[in-house]
N, C-alpha and C positions, 0 to 999 in steps of 0.2 A: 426533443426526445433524449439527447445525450446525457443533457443536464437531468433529467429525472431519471437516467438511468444511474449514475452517478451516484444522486440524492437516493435512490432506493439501494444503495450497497453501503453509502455510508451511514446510512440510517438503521443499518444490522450494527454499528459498532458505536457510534455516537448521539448525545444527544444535544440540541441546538445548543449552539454561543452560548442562547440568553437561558440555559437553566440552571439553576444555583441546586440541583439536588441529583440523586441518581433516581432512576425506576427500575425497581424491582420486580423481576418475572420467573417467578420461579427459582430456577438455581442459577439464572444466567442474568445480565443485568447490562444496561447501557452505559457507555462511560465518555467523557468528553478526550477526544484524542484532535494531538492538532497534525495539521496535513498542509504541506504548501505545494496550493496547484497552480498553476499557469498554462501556457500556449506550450506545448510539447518542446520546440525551439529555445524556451526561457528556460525548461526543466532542464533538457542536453544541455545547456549552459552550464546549469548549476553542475550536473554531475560530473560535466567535462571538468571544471574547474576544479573539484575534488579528487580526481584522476578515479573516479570510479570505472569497471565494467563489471559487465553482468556474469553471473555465475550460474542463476536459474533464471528463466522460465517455464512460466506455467499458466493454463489457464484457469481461471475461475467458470464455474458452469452453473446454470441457473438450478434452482432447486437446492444446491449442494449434492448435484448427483451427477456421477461420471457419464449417463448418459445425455445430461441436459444438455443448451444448447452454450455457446462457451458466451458470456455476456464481459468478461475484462481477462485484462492479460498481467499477470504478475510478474515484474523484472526485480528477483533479487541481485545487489550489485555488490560488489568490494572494493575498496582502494587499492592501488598497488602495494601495497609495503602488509596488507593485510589486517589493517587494528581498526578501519571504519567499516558500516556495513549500512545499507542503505536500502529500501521496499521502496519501487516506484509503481503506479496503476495506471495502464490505460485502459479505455473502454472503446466497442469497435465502433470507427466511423466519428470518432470525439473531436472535438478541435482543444481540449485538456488534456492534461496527464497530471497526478499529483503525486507526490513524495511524502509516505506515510512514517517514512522513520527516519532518522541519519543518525545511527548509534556508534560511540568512539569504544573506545578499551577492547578491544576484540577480541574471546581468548578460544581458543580454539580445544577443544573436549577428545581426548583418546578415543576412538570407538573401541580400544582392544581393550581398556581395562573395566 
């Protein structure tokens, strides 16, 4: 059940390994993103060993509607020093978590101006 819940979120954003094209839906469209997932334990490895922690949480909710029911958990992370940033997913009752981003040069944007 995990696994297909998984496969039906990342199948809003990705399309299989083995496609060599995009699909075109309108004005929205599927794109191949890559994502390393493991046992929850292998992923803390990883981010411990980046000195990440988390900045946000949030949930994802089915539908895409704040009343749905919450179907994954969104852990946006930082490094210490501030210049990585990092999206990890879990989903509830999963024995995965994956790490959808680990982006370097972090620049941080004024809200005031």
């Amino acid at each position: 059940m995990k696994k297909t819940i998984i496969g039906l979120f990342f199948s809003l954003f990705v399309l299989s390994a083995s496609a060599d094209h995009e699909e075109q839906t309108g004005e929205v469209y599927f794109q191949n993103v890559p994502a390393l997932c493991g046992k929850p334990e292998m992923i803390q490895a990883y981010t411990d060993h980046a000195n990440m922690k988390p900045l946000f949480i949030s949930l994802g909710r089915e539908g895409m509607n704040i009343n749905g029911e919450a179907v994954y958990m969104m852990t946006i992370m930082v490094n210490t020093d501030n210049t990585e940033t990092m999206s990890v997913i879990d989903v509830p009752s999963g024995t995965e978590r994956c790490i959808l981003y680990h982006t370097f040069d972090l620049t941080t944007v004024d809200k005031n101006k």
